[in-house]
RODO-2510 file (C-alpha; in nm, 4 decimals, decimal comma):
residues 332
     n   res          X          Y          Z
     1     x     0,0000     0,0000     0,0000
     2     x     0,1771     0,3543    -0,1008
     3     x     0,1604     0,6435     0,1208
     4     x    -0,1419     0,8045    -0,1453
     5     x    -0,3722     0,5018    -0,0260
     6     x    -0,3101     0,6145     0,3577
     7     x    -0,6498     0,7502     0,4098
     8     x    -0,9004     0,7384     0,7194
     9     x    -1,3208     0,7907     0,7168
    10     x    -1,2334     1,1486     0,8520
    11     x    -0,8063     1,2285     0,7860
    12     x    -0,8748     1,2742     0,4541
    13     x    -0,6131     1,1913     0,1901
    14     x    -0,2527     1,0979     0,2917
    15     x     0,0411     1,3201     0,2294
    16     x     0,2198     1,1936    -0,0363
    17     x     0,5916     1,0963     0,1121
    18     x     0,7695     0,8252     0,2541
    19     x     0,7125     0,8070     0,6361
    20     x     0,9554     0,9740     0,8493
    21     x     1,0878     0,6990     1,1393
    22     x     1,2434     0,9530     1,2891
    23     x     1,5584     0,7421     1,3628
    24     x     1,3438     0,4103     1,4872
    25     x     1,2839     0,2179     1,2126
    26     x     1,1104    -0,1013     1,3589
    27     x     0,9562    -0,2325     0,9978
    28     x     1,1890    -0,5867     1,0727
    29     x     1,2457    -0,5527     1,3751
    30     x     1,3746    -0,9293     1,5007
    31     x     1,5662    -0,8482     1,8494
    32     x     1,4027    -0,9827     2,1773
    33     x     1,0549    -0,8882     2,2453
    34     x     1,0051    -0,9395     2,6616
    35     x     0,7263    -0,8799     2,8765
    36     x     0,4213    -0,6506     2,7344
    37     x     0,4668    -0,3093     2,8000
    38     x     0,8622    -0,3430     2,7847
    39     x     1,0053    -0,0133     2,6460
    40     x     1,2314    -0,1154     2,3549
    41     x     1,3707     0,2022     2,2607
    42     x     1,2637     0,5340     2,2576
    43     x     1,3717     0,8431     1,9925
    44     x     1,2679     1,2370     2,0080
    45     x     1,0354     1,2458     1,7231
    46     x     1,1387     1,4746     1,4341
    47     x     0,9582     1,7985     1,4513
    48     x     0,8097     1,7907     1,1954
    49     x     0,5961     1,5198     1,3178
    50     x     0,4767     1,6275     1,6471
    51     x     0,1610     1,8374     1,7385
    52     x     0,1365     2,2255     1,7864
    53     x     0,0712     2,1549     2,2234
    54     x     0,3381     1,9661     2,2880
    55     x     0,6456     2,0525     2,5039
    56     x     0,8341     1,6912     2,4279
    57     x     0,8068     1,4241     2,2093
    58     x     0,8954     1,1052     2,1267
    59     x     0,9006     0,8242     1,9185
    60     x     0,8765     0,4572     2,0950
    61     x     0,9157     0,1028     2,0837
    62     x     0,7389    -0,1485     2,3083
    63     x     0,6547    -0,4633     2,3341
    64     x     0,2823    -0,6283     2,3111
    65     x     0,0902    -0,9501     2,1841
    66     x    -0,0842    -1,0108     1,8647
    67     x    -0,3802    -1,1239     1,7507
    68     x    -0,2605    -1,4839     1,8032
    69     x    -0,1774    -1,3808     2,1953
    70     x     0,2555    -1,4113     2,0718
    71     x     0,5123    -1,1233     2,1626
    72     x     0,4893    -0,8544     1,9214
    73     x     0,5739    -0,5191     1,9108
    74     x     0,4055    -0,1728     1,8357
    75     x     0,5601     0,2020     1,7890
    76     x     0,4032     0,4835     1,9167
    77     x     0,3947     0,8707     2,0291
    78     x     0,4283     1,0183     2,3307
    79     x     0,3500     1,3641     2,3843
    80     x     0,4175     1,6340     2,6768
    81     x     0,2579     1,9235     2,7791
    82     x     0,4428     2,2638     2,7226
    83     x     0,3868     2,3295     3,0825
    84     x     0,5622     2,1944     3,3850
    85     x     0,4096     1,8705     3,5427
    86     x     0,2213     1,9270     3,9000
    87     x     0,2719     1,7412     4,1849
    88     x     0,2545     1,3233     4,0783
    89     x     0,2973     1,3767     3,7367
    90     x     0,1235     1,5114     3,4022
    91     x    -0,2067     1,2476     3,4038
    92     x    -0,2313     1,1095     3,0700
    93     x    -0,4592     1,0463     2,7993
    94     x    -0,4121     0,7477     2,5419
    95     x    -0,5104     0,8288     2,1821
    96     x    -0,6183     0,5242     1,9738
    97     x    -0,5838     0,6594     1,6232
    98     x    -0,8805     0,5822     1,3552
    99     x    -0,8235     0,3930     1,0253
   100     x    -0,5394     0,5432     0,8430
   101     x    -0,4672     0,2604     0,6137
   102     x    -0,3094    -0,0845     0,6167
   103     x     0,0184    -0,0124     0,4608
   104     x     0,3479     0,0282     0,6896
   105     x     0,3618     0,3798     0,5113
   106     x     0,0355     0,4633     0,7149
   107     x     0,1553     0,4646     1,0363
   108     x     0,0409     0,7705     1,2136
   109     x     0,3880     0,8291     1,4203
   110     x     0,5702     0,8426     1,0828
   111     x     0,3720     1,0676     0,9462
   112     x     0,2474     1,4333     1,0106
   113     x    -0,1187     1,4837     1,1747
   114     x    -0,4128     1,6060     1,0162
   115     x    -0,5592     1,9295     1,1288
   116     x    -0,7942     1,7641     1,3410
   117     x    -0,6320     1,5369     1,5098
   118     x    -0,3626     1,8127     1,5738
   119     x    -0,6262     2,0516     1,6857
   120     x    -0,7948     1,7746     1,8994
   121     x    -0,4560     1,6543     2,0701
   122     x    -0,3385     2,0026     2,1425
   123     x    -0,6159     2,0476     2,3400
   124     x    -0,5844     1,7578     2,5668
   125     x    -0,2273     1,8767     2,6104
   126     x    -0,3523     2,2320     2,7054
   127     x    -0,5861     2,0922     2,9581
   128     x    -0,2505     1,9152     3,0966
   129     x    -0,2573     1,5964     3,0128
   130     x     0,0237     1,3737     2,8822
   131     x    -0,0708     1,2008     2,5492
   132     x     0,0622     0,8417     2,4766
   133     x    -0,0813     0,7114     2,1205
   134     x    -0,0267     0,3789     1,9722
   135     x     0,0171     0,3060     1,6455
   136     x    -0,1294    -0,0447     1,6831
   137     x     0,0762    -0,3882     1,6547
   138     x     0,1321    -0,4392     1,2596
   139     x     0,1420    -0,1130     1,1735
   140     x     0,4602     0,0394     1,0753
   141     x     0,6367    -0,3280     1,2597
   142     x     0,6704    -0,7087     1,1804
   143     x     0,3322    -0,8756     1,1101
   144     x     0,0073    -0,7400     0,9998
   145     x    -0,2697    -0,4844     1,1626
   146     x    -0,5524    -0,6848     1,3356
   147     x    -0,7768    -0,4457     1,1738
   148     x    -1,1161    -0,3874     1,4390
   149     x    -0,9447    -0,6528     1,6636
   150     x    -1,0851    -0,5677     1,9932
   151     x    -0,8600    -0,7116     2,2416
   152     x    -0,5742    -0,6798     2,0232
   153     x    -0,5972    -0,3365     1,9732
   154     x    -0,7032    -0,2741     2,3510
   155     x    -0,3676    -0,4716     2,4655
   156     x    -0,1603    -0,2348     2,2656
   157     x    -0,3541     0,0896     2,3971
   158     x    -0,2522    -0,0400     2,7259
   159     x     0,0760    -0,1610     2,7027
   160     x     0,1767     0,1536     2,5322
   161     x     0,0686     0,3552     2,8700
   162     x     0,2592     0,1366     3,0717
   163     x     0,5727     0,1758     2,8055
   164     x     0,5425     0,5781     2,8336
   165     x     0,5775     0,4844     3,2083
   166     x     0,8949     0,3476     3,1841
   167     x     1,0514     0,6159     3,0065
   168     x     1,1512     0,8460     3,3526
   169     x     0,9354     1,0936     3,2298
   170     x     0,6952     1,2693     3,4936
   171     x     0,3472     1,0276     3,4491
   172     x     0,0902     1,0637     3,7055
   173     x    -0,0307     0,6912     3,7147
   174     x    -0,3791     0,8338     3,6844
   175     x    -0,4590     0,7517     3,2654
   176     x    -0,7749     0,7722     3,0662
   177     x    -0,8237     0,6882     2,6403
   178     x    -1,0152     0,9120     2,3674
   179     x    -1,0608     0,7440     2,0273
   180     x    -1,2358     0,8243     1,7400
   181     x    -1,3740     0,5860     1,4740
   182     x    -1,1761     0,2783     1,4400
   183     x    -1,0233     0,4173     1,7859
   184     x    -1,3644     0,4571     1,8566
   185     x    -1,4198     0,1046     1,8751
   186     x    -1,0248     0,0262     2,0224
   187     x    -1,0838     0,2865     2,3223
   188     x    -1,3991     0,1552     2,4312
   189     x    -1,2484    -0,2125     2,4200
   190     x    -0,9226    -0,0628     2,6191
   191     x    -1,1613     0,0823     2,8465
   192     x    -1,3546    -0,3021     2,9089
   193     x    -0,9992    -0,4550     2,9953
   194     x    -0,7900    -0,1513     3,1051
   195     x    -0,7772    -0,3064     3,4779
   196     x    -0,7277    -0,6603     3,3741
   197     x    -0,4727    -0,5609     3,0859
   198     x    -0,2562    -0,3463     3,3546
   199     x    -0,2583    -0,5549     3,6436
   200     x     0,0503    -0,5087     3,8356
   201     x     0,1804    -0,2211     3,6769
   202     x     0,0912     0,0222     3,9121
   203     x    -0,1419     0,2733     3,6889
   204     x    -0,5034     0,3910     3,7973
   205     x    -0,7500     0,3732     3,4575
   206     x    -1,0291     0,6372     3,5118
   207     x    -1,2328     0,6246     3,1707
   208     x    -1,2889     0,6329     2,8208
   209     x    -1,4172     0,9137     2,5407
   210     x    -1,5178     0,7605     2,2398
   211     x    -1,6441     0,9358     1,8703
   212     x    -1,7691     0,7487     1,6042
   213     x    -1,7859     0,4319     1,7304
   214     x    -1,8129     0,1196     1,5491
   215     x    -1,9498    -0,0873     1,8278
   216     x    -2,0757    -0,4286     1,7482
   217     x    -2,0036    -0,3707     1,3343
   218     x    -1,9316    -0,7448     1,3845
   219     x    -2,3428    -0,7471     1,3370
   220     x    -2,3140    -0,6476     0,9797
   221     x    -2,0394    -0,8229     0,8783
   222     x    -2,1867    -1,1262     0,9257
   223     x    -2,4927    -1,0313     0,7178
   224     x    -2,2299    -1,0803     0,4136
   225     x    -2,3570    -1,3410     0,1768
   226     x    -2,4830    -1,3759    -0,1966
   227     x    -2,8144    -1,1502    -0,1015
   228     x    -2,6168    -0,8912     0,0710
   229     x    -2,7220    -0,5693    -0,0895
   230     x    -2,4764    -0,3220    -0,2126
   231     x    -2,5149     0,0424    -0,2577
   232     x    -2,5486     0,1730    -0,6391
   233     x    -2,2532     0,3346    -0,6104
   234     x    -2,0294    -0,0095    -0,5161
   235     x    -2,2232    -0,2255    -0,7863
   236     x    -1,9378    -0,2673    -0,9889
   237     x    -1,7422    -0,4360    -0,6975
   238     x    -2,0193    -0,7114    -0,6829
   239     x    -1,9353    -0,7808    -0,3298
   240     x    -2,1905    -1,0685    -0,3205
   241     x    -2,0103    -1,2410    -0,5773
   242     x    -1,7243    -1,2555    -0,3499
   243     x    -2,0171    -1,5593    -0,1340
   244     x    -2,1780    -1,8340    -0,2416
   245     x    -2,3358    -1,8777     0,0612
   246     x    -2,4148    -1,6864     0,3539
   247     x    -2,0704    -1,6406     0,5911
   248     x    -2,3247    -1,7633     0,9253
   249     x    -2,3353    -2,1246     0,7344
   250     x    -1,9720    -2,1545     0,8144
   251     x    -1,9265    -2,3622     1,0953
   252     x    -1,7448    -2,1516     1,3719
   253     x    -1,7755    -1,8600     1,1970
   254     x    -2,0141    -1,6004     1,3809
   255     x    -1,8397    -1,6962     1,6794
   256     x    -1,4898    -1,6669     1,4995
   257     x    -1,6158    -1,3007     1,4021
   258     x    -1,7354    -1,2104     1,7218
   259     x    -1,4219    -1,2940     1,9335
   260     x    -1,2539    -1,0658     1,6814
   261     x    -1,4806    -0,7373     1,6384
   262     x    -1,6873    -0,7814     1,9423
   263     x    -1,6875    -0,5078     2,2117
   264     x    -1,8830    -0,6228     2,5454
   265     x    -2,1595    -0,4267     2,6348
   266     x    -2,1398    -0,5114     3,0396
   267     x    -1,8220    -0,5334     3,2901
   268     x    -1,6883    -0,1671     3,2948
   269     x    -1,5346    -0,0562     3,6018
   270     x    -1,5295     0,3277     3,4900
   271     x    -1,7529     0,5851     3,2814
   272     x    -1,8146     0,5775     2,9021
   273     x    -1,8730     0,8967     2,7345
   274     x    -2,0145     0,8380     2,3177
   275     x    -2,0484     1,1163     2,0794
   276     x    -2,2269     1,0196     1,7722
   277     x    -2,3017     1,2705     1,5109
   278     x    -2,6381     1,2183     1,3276
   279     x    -2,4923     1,3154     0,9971
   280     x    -2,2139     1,0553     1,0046
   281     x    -2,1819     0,8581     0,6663
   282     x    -1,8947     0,6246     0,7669
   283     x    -2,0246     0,4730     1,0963
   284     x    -2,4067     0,3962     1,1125
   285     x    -2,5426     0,6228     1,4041
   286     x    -2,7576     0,3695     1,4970
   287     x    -2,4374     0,1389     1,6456
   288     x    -2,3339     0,3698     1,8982
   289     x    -2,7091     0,4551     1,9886
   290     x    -2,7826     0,1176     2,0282
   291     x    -2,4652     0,0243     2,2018
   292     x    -2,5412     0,3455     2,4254
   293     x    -2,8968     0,1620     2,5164
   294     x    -2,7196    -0,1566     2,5610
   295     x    -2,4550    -0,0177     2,8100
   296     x    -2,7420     0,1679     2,9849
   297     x    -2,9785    -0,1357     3,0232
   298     x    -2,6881    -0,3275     3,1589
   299     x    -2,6505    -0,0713     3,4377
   300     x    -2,3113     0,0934     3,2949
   301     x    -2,2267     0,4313     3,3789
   302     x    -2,2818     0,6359     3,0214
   303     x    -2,2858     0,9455     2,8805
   304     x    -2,4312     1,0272     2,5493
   305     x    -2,3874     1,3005     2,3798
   306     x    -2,5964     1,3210     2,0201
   307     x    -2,4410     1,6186     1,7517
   308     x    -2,7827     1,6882     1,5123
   309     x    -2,5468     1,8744     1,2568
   310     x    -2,2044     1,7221     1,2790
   311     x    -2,1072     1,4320     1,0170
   312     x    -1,8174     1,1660     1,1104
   313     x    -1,5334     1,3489     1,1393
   314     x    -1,6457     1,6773     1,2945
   315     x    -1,7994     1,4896     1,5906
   316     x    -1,4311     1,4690     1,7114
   317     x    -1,3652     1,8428     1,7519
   318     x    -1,7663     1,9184     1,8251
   319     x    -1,7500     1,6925     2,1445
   320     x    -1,5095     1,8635     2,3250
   321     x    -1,7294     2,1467     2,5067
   322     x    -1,9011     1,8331     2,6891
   323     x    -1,5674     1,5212     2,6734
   324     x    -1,3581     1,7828     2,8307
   325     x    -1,5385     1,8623     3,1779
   326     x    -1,6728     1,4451     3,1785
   327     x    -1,2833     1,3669     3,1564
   328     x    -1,2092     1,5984     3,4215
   329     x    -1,4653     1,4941     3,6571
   330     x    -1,3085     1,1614     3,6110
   331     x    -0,9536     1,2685     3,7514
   332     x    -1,0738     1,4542     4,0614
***
């Protein structure tokens, strides 16, 4: 995949240019991969990559697991505020990045941000947060990206925290993760396992903002089958040519589709905050509504927040007047 195919539902084309690896080039890496969370190496990120908040940054590699549960390892970002850290450390917020492509040329820490996303991460550095952001196993290292994996994607949301930890810089162990889209999905499943994921390495998980959220998209997929219908505008792809029967006949394979996409809509131990905006085009409104209802009926503590006017991408920045003061309530 070339950098020109490194687009996301809301980035907008790529910019076309080799990634920058700002000195860490882990596309092969093969040295030793220990425990998860293991800091491998970490880089100051070239400038020209960073974000218009932030004091520091830097480029990192850590270890994780894949989608098969092996050692792998994942680069990421880690951002500071411009201002000094208070007493215990800057808390921090996790960013889990939405799609950006599938090519090693995609990966967001090699490349420069959109206008949004700088916008959006400058302000959680303003506010004083640290910002840690994954690139996701796969991308940009050995292996492929388990694309909409939900546990794999949550383990390396939360082993890149505890990396960022082991860096000496000054982390409050406090931590909390905004996504948007595919990171939608990957911050509300890093939110389900945060506590189980982290055990033992001495951080404090306190919630999750999530935009665009693909929850349970697992549900359509495995409508895919010769009658699946396909919008005018995709009829040349004949998708339901790709079947000749319906994927559920499969034996194993709902379940096999579940354990990958699925996001559980009971056993959270802190707040959910959803922002769905009604004129989104890339992720149903309807899943996060319904996955809203589902959280609610299952006595989960959520916050929904509906945006009439805003489509897919302009939920992210649109959210903020109401994420910001639910994320601070959630560190006090």
């Amino acid at each position: 995949m070339t950098a020109l195919l490194c687009v996301g539902f809301a980035a907008g084309p790529g910019v076309a240019h080799a990634a920058d690896w700002s000195g860490l080039d882990a596309r092969h890496y093969d040295g030793p991969v220990h425990g998860a969370g293991a800091l491998i190496e970490s880089v100051p990120l070239d400038p020209a990559l960073s974000v218009t908040g932030a004091g520091a940054a830097y480029r990192i590699l850590y270890a994780t697991v894949d989608q098969h549960d092996r050692p792998a390892v994942s680069t990421g970002v880690v951002f500071t505020p411009r201002t000094p850290s208070p007493p215990g450390g800057w808390p921090v917020v996790a960013w889990a990045h939405g799609t950006v492509g599938l090519g090693d040329d995609c990966t967001p820490s090699a490349r420069p941000r959109s206008e949004r996303d700088d916008e959006y991460l400058t302000h959680w550095l303003d506010q004083g947060y640290a910002v840690v952001a994954s690139d996701y196993a796969g991308l940009g290292t050995p292996g492929l990206m388990s694309y909409l994996n939900s546990v794999t994607t949550a383990r390396g949301v939360v082993d890149s925290v505890i990396a960022a930890h082991r860096m000496g810089l000054a982390l409050s162990p406090k931590w909390a993760v905004v996504g948007q889209s595919q990171g939608g999905a990957a911050a509300v499943a890093t939110a389900r396992w945060a506590t189980d994921f982290s055990a033992g390495a001495g951080l404090d998980f306190r919630g999750v903002v999530a935009t665009g959220t693909p929850a349970h998209v697992e549900n359509i997929v495995k409508q895919a089958g010769p009658d699946m219908v396909v919008p005018a505008a995709l009829a040349d792809m004949t998708v339901p040519g790709f079947f000749t029967a319906p994927l559920t006949s499969v034996p194993g394979a709902t379940e096999a589709v579940d354990a990958y996409m699925g996001i559980p809509a009971d056993g959270y131990d802190r707040p959910v905050f959803l922002g769905v905006g009604l004129r989104d085009r890339d992720v149903p409104p309807e899943l996060t509504l319904r996955f809203s209802e589902q959280l609610s009926a299952n006595g989960e503590d959520v916050t929904l927040k509906v945006y009439p006017e805003q489509d897919h991408s302009g939920t992210v920045l649109a959210s903020l007047p109401d994420s910001t003061p639910f994320l601070a309530r959630q560190f006090s």
